[in-house]
C-alpha positions as CSV (number, residue, x, y, z in Angstrom):
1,X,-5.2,-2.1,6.8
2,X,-8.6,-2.8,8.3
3,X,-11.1,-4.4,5.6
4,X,-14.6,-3.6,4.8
5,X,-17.2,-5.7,2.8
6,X,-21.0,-5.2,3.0
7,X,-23.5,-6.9,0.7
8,X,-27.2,-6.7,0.3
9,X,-29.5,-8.1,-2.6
10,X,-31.0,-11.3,-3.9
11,X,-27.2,-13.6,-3.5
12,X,-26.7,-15.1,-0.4
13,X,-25.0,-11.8,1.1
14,X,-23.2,-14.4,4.1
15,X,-21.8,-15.5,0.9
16,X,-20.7,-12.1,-1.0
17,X,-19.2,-10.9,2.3
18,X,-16.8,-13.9,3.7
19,X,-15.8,-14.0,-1.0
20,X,-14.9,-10.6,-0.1
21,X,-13.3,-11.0,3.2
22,X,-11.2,-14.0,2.3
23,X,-9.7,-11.8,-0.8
24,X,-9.4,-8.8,1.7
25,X,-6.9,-10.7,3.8
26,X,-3.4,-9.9,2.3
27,X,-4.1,-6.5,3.8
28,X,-3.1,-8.1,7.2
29,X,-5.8,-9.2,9.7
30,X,-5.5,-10.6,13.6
31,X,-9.4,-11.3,13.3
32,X,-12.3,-11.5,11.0
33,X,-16.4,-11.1,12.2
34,X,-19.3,-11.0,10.2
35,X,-22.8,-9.8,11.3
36,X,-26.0,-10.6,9.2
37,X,-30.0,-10.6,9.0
38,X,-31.0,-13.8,8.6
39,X,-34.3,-14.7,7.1
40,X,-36.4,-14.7,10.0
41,X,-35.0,-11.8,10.2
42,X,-33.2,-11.8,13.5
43,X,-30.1,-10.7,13.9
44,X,-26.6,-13.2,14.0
45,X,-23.3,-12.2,15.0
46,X,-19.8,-14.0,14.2
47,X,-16.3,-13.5,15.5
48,X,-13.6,-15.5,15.8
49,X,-9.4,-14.5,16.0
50,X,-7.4,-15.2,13.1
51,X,-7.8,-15.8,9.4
52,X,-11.1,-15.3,7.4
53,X,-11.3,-19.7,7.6
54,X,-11.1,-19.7,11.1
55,X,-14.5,-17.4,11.2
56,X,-16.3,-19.8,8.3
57,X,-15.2,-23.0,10.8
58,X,-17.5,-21.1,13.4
59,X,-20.1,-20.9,11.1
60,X,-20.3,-24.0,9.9
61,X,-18.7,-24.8,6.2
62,X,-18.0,-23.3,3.0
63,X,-21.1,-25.4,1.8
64,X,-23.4,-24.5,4.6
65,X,-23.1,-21.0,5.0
66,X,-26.7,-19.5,6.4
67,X,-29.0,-17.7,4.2
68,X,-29.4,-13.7,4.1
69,X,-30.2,-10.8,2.1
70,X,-27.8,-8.2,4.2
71,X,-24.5,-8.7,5.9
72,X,-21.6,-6.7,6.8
73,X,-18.0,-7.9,7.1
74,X,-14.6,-7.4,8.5
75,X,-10.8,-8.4,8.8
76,X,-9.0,-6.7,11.5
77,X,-5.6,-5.2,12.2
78,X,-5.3,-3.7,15.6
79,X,-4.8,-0.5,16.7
80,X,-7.2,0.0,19.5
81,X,-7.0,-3.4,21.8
82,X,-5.4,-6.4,21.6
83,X,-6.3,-9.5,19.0
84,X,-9.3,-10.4,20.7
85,X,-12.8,-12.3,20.0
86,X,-14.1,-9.4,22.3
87,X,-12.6,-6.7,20.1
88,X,-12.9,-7.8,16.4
89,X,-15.6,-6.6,14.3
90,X,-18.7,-5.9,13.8
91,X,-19.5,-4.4,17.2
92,X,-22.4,-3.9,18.5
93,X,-24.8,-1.8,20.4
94,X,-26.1,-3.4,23.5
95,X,-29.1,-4.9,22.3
96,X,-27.5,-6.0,19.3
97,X,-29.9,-4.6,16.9
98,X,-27.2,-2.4,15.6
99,X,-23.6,-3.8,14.1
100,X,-21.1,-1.8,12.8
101,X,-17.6,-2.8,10.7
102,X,-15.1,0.6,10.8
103,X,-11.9,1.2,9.1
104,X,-9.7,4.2,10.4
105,X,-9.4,5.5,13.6
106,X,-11.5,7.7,16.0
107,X,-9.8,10.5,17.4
108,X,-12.5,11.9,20.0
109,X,-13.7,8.0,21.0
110,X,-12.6,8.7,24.6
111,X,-14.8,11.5,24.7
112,X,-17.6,10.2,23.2
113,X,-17.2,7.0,25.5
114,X,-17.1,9.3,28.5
115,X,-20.2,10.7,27.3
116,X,-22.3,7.7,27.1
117,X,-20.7,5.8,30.2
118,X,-22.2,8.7,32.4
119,X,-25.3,7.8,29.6
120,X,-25.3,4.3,31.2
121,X,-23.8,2.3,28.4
122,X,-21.6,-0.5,28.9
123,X,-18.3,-1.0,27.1
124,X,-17.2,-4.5,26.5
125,X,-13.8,-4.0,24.0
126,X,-10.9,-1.8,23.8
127,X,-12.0,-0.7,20.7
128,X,-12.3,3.0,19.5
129,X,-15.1,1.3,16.9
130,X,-17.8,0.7,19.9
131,X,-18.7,3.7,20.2
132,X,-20.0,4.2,16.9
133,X,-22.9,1.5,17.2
134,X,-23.8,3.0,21.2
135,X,-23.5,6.4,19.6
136,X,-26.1,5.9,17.1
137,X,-28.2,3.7,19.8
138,X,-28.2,7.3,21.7
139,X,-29.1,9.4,18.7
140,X,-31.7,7.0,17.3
141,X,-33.5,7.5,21.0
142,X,-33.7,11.5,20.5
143,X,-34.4,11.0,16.2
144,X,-36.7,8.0,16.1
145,X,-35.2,7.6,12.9
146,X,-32.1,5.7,11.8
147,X,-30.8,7.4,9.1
148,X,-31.3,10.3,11.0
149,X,-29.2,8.9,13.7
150,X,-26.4,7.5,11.4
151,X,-25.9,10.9,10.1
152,X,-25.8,12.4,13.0
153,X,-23.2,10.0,14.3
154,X,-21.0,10.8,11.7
155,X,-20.8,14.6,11.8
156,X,-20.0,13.6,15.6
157,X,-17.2,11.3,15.0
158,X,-13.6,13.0,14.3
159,X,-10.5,11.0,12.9
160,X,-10.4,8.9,9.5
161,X,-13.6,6.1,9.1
162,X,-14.7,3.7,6.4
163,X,-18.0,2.6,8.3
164,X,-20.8,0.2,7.2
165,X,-23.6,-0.6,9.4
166,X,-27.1,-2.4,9.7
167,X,-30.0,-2.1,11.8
168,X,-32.2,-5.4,12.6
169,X,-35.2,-3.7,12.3
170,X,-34.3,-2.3,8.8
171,X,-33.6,-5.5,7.0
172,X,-33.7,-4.1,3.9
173,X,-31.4,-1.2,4.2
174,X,-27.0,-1.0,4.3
175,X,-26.0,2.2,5.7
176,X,-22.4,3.1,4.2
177,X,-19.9,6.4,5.1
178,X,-16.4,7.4,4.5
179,X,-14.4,9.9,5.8
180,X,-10.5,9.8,4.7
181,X,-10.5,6.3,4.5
182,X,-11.3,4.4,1.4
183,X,-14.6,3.2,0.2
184,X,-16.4,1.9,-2.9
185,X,-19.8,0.8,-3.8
186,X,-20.0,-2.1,-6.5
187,X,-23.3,-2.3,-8.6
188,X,-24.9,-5.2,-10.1
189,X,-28.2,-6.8,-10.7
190,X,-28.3,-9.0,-7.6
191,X,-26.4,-7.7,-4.9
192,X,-24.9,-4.0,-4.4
193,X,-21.4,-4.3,-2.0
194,X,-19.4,-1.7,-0.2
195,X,-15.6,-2.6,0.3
196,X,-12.8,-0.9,1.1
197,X,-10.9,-2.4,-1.5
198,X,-12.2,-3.2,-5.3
199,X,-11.2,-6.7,-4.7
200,X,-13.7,-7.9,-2.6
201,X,-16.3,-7.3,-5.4
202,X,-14.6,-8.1,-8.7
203,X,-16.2,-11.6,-8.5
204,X,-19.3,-9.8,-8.7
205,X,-19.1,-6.6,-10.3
206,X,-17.0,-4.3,-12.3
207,X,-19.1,-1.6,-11.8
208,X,-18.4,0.9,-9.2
209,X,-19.0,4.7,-7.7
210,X,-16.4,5.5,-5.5
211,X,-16.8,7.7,-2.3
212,X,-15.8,10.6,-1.5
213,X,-14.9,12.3,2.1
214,X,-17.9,13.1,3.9
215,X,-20.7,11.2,1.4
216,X,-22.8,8.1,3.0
217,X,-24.8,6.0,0.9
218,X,-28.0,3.7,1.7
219,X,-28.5,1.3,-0.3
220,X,-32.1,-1.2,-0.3
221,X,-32.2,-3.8,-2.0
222,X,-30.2,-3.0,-5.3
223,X,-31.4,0.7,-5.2
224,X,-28.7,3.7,-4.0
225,X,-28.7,7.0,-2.9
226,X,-25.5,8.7,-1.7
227,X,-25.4,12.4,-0.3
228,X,-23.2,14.6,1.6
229,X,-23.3,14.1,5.3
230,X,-21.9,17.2,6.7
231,X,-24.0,19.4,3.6
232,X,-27.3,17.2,3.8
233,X,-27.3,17.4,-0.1
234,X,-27.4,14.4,-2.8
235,X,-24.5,13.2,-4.5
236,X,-24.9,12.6,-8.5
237,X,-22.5,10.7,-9.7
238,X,-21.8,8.0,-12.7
239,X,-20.2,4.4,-12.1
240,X,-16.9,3.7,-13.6
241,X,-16.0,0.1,-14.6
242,X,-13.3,-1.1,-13.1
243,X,-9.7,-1.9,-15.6
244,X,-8.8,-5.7,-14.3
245,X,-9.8,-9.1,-13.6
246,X,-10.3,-11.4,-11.0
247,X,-7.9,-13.6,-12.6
248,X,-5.1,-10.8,-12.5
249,X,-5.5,-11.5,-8.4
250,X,-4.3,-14.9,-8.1
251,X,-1.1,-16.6,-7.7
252,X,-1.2,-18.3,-11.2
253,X,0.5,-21.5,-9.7
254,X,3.4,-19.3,-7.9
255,X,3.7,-20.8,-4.2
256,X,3.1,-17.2,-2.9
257,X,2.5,-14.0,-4.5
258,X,5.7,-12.4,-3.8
259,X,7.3,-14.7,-5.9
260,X,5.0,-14.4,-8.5
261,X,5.2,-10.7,-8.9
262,X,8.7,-10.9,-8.8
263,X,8.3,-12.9,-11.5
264,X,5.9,-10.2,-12.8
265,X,8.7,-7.3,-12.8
266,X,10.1,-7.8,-16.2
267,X,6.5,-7.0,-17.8
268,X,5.8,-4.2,-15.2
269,X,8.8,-1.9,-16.7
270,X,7.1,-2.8,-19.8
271,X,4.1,-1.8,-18.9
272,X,5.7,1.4,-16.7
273,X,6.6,2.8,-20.2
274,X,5.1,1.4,-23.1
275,X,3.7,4.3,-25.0
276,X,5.2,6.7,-23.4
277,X,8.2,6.2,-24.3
278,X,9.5,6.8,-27.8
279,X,12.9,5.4,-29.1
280,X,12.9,7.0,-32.1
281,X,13.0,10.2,-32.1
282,X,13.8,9.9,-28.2
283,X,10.9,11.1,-26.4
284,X,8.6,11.1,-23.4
285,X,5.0,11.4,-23.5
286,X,3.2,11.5,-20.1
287,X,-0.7,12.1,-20.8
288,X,-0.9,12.6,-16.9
289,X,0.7,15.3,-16.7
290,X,0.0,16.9,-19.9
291,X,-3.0,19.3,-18.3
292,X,-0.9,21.2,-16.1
293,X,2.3,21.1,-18.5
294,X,2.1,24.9,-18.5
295,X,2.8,24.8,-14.7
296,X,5.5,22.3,-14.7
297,X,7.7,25.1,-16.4
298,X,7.3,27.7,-13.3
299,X,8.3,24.9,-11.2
300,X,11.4,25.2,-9.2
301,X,11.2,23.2,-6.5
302,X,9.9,19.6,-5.9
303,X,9.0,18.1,-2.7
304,X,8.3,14.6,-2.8
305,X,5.9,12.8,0.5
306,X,5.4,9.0,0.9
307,X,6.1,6.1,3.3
308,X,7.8,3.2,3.2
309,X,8.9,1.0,-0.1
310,X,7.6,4.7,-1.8
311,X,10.0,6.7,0.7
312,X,12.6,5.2,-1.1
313,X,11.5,5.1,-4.3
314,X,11.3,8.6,-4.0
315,X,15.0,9.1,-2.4
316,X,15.6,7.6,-5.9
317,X,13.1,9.8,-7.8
318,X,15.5,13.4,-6.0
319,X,18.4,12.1,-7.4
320,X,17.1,11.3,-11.0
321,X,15.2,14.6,-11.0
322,X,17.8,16.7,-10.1
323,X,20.4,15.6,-12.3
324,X,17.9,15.1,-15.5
325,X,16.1,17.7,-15.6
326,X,17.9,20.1,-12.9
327,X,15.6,20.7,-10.4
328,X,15.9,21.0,-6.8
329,X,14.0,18.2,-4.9
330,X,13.4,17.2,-1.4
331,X,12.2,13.7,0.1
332,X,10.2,13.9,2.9
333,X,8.5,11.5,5.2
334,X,4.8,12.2,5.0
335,X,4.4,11.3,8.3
336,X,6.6,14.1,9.4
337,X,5.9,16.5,7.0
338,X,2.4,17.0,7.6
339,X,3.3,18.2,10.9
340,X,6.1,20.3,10.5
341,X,6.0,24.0,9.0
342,X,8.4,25.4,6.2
343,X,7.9,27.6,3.8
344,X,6.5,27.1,0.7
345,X,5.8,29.4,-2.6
346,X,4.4,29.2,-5.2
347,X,7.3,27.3,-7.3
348,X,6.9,24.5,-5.4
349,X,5.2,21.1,-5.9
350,X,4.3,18.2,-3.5
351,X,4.5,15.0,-5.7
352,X,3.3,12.1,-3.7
353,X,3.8,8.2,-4.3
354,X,2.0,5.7,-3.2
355,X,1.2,2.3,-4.4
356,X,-2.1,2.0,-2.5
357,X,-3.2,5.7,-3.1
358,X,-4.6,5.1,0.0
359,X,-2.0,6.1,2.4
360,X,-3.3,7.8,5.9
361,X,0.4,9.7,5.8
362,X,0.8,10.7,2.4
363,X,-3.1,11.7,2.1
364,X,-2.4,13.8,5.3
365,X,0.5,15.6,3.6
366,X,-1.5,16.0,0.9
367,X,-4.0,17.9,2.7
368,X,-2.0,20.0,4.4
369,X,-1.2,21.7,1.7
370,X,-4.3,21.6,-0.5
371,X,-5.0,25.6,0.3
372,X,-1.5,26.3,-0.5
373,X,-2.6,27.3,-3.6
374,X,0.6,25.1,-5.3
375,X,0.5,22.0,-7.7
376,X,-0.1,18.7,-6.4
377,X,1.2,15.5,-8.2
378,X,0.6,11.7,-7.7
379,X,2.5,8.4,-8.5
380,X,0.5,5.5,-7.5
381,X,-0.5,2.5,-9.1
382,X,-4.0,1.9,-8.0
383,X,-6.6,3.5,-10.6
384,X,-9.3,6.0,-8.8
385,X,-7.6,5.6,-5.3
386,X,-7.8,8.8,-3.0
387,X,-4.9,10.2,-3.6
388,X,-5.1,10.0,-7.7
389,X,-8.1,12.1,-7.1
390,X,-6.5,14.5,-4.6
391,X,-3.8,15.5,-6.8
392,X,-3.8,17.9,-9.9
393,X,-2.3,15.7,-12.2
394,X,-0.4,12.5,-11.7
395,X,1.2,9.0,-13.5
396,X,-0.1,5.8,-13.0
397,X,2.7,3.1,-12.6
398,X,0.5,0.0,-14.5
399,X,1.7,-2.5,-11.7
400,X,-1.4,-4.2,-12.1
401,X,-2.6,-5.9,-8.7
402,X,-0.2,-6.6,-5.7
403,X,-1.4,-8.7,-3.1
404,X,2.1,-9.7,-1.2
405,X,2.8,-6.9,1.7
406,X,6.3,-6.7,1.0
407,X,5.7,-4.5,-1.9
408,X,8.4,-5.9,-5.0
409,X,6.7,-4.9,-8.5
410,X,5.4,-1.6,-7.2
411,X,8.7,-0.5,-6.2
412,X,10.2,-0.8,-9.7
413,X,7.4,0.4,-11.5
414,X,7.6,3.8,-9.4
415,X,11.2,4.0,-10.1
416,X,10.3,3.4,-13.8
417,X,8.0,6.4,-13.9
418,X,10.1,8.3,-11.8
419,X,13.0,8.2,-14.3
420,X,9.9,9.3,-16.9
421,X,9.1,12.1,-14.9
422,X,12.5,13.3,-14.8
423,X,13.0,13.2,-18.5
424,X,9.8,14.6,-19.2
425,X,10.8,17.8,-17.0
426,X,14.0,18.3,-18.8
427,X,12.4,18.6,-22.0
428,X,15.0,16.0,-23.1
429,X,17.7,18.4,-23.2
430,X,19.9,15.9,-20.6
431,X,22.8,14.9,-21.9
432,X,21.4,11.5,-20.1
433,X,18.4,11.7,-21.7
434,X,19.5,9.9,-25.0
435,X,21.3,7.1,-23.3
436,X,18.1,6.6,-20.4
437,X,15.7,5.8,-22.5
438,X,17.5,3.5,-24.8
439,X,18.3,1.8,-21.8
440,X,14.9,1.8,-20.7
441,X,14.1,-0.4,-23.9
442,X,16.3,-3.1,-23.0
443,X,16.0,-3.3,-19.0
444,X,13.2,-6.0,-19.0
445,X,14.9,-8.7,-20.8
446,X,17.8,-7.8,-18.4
447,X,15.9,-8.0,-15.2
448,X,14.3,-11.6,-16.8
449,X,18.0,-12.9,-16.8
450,X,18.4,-11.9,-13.4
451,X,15.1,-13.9,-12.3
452,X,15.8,-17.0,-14.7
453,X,19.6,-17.0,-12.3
454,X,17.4,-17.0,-9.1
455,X,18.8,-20.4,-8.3
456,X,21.9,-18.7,-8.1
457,X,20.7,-16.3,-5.8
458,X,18.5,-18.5,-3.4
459,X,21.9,-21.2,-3.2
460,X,23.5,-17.7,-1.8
461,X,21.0,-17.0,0.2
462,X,20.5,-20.1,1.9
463,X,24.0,-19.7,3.7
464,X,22.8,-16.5,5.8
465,X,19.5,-17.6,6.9
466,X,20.4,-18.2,10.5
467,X,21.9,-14.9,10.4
468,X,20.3,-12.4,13.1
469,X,21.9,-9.1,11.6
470,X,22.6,-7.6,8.3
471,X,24.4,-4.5,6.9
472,X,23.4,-3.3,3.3
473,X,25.5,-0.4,1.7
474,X,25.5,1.3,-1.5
475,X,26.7,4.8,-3.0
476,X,25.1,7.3,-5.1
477,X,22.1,6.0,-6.7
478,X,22.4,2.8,-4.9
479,X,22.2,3.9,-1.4
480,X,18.6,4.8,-1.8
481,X,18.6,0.8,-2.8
482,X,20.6,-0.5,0.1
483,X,18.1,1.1,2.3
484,X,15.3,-0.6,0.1
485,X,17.1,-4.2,0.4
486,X,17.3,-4.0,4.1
487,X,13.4,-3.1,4.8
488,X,13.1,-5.7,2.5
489,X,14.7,-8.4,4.4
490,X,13.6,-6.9,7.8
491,X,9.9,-7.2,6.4
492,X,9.8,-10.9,4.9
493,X,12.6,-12.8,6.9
494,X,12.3,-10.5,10.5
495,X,16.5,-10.5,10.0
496,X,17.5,-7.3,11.5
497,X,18.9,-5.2,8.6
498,X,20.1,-1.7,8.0
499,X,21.1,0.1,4.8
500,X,23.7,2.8,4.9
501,X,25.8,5.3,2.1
502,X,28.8,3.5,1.9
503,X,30.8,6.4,2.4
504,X,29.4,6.5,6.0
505,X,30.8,3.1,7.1
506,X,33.5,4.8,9.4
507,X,31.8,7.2,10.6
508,X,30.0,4.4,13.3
509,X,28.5,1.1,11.4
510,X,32.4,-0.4,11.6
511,X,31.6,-0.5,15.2
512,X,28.5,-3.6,14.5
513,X,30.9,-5.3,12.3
514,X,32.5,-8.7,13.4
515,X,31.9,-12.5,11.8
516,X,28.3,-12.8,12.9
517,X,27.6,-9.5,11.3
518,X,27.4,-9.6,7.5
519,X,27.0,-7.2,4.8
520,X,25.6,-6.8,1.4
521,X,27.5,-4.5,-0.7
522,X,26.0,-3.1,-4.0
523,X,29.2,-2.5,-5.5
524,X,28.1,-2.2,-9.7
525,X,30.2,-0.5,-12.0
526,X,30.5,2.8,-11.9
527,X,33.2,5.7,-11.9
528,X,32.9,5.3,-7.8
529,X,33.9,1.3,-7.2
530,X,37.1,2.4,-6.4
531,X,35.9,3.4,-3.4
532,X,33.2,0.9,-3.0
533,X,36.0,-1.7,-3.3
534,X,37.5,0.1,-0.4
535,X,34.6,-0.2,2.1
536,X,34.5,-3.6,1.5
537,X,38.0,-4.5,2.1
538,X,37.2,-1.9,5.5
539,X,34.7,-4.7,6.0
540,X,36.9,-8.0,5.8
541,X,39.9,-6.2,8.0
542,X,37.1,-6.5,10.7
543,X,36.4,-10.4,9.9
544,X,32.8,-9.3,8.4
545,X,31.4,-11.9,5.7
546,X,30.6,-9.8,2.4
547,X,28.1,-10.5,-0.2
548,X,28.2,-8.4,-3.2
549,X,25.7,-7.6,-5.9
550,X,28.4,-6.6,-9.1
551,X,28.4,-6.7,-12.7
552,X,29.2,-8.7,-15.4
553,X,32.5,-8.8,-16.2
554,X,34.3,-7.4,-12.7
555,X,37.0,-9.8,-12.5
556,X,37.9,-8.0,-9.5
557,X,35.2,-8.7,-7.1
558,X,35.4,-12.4,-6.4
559,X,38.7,-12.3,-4.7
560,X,37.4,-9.8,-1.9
561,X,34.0,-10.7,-0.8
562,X,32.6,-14.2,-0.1
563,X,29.4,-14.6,-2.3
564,X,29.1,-12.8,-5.7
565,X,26.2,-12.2,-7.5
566,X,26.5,-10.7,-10.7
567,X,23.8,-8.7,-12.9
568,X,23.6,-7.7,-16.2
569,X,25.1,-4.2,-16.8
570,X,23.0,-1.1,-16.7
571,X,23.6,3.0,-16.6
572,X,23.4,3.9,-12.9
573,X,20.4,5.2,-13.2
574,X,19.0,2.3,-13.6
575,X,20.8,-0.1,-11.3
576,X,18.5,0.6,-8.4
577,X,15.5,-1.6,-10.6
578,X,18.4,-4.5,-11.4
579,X,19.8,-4.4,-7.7
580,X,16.5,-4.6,-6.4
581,X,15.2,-7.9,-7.7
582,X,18.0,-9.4,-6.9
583,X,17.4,-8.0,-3.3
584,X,13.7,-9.0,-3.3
585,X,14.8,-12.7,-4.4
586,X,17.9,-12.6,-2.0
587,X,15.3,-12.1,1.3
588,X,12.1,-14.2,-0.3
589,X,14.4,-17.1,-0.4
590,X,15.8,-16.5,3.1
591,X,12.0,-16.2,4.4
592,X,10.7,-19.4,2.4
593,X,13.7,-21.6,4.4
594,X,12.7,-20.1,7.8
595,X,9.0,-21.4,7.1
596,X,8.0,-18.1,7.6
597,X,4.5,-16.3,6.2
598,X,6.0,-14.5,3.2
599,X,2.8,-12.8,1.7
600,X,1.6,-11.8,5.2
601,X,4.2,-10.9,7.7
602,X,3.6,-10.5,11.3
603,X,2.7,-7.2,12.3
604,X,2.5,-5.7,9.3
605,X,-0.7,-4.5,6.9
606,X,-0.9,-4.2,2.7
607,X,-2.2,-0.8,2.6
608,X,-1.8,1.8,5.8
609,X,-4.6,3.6,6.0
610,X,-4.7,5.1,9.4
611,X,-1.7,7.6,10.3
């Protein structure tokens, strides 16, 4: 949500930090800060509400940035106080010798703000973040000694943190900690960065070390040392380099990124299951989950955990599991099921999706469960992320970068491997089996026919974008994707929308129904659009306006509803990806005539990394 940059070295570190910042802000920000040594080595602070630009203005401009060796950086999204000047980050001790950026959140902040108001300190922000800087003020009174103090701070603080911090007095030194929120250190000759994303240093470095729970790092000038917090022991451990570019970040002339990786979806199936998928003989390779193959075949029960976009993905993901390769599954919100109790044995696996591999929720429900003594599986798309390294064994989806909050490439690619996971549990003895992965070959030139129509679907469009409610229904396979297209519409265009099982319709949603109420019905061929025809003539008896998503070649549709738009045919299984870009085009193009911010809706944050 929240992001973190720190630089320190011989580059202009103001610099390094605000590069990072600005790349930082599709995560969602009300407010960016900066806080820096400069080189007469007194100490400068920044802060301003709003975008990362808005903070460079205050500064001065992007070709008079001041000079210094150590800076630390942040974009905020609230969760503790209001948009603010007084509570954006860094903040500050009350001398201002010591700044601190934090990610996360503090559970026992109240507490610990108790603790030093009767201490004397003063509190100036809402903020649970605060009391970090004071904290170590009062610990570096009884230690003399900052690091000392730091790591004494942290074994005090409870809750999730990403936290970087300097101290004017050690000019040369970047103090650095994670716990449960995500951190990584880039490495390069002239300036070593902390972020809490790889994107703010891939200008600078491909070379990284990410950090694990409980392990702070101190690095001076461009040397390192990381150790364990809680254990007081050092950490050993080899950089990685990371797998993309720069390049792969930008908008490559697209007027937003969520158009552009809509654009980007036909390649990402592609990319979801080349070499993995064989046509002939039919097979599925998955090199992921290849190490604990041997357990997969004890397994008898799969319980799927994520949030969101990957929620629904994984509604998806039960259905194609269970009728591929036969096994029970369940779909659980993390957020709830890391505090509920149920039983659990030792046939069971937690398989949780994420695109981040980031997310508070999921990691939580990971957790919960990691002295269960049961197999833990992972989805996500981002390479070395906290949950890839949780888990046992997982498959990366090869989305490459997503920058647009709305998440649109993800989705498919998760619904992509999903469908590979379920043939590689049946062993390919589905009677499906045969017929999925051929189909899998040809669904990216199909979903590029959809996207080279999207005039079609934007002139459809365009006639419901003063509309303030919408209904989306599907069945089977598709009403996973009706609940998909609404959050969709409800994130990008902020249209009220709901997504229901079609079968449900009288059983309350008639009730909303009326002209100013419309629907979009996924009614594609198969052996149930006899029924699906029937909800939406249910519909028109009530005067409701019907847009339907159908395939080619139903010469029945047109004379029911009021918009069509039709899709290339696909096996149900794979309708959801099909249905979807249309539904990802059918709200961008509704946002883009209200004027509204498509990449960066209100509210709302790229990666969620506090529960």
């Amino acid at each position: 949500m929240c992001g973190i940059v720190g630089s320190i070295g011989k580059n202009n570190s103001n610099e390094v930090v605000l590069d990072g910042l600005k790349e930082l802000e599709y995560r969602g920000y009300d407010s960016a800060g900066i806080a820096f040594i400069d080189q007469k080595n007194n100490p400068q602070l920044f802060k301003q509400v709003g975008g990362v630009n808005n903070l460079v203005s205050l500064m001065g401009t992007d070709k008079n940035i001041p000079n210094s060796c150590i800076t630390i950086g942040h974009t905020r999204w609230a969760t503790h106080g209001e948009p603010s000047i007084a509570n954006a980050h860094p903040q500050s001790n009350e001398d201002g010798t010591i700044f601190v950026v934090h990610n996360g959140i503090i559970e026992n902040y109240k507490e610990i703000k108790q603790k030093l108001e009767k201490l004397g300190y003063n509190f100036k922000s809402e903020t649970d973040t605060e009391t970090i800087p004071k904290l170590i003020d009062h610990n570096l009174k009884k230690s003399k000694n900052f690091e000392d103090a730091f790591r004494l701070t942290l074994n005090e603080l409870q809750g999730a943190f990403a936290i970087a911090a300097i101290y004017s007095k050690e000019p040369s030194k970047l103090y650095a900690a994670k716990l449960g929120s995500p951190l990584v250190l880039g490495i390069s000759q002239n300036n070593h960065i902390v972020a809490s994303d790889p994107i703010a240093i891939l200008k600078y470095t491909k070379e990284v070390i990410y950090l694990k729970d409980h392990e702070m790092v101190i690095v001076e000038d461009t040397k390192y040392s990381i150790s364990n917090f809680l254990k007081l022991s050092t950490v050993i451990r080899k950089s990685e380099i990371l797998d993309f570019s720069a390049e792969s970040y930008g908008k490559n002339g697209f007027p937003t990124y969520m158009l552009k990786e809509i654009h980007e979806i036909p390649i990402t199936i592609k990319n979801a299951f080349q070499g993995r998928v064989k046509l002939s003989p039919n097979l599925v390779k998955l090199g992921g989950l290849e190490q604990v193959a041997s357990q997969l075949r004890f397994i008898d029960r799969i319980i799927i955990v994520a949030c969101g976009t990957s929620y629904y993905a994984g509604l998806l993901g039960e259905y194609l599991i269970e009728e591929i390769a036969g096994i029970p599954v369940e779909v659980k919100l993390a957020s709830e099921f890391k505090d509920t109790d149920e039983p659990l044995s030792r046939g069971t696996a937690v398989l949780a999706v994420s695109q981040s591999g980031e997310t508070a929720d999921t990691i939580a429900a990971l957790k919960k469960v990691e002295d269960y003594g049961i197999l833990r599986l992972g989805v996500v798309n981002t390479v070395g992320s906290t949950i890839a390294r949780m888990t046992d064994a997982g498959v990366y989806c090869h989305a490459g970068p997503e920058r647009a909050v709305a998440s649109t490439k993800a989705f498919i690619s998760q619904v992509v491997v999903l469908s590979e996971i379920a043939l590689y549990l049946s062993r390919e003895t589905s009677k499906a089996s045969n017929e999925l992965i051929e189909e899998l070959f040809l669904l990216a030139d199909k979903a590029e026919e959809i996207i080279k129509n999207s005039d079609d679907i934007k002139k459809i469009a365009l006639k419901y974008k003063k509309d303030k409610n919408f209904l989306y229904i599907g069945r089977h396979y598709l009403y996973p994707t009706a609940l998909e297209g609404a959050l969709k519409l409800k994130e990008v265009s902020y249209i009220h929308a709901e997504g229901y099982a079609s079968g449900e319709m009288k059983h309350g949603p008639l009730a909303m129904i009326d002209k100013d109420f419309p629907t979009l019905a996924i009614a594609l061929d198969s052996p149930k659009i006899n029924k699906v025809y029937s909800n939406i003539e249910e519909i028109r008896a009530r005067k409701g306006r019907v847009v339907a998503i159908s395939s080619k070649g139903d010469k029945k549709i047109a004379g029911m509803v009021n918009d069509v738009i039709y899709i290339p045919n696909t096996i149900p299984q794979l309708q959801p990806i099909l249905a979807s870009t249309v539904m990802q085009l059918f709200a961008y193009y509704i946002a883009e005539a209200k004027g509204l911010n498509i990449d960066q809706p209100r509210n709302l944050a790229k990666s969620v990394t506090v529960e």
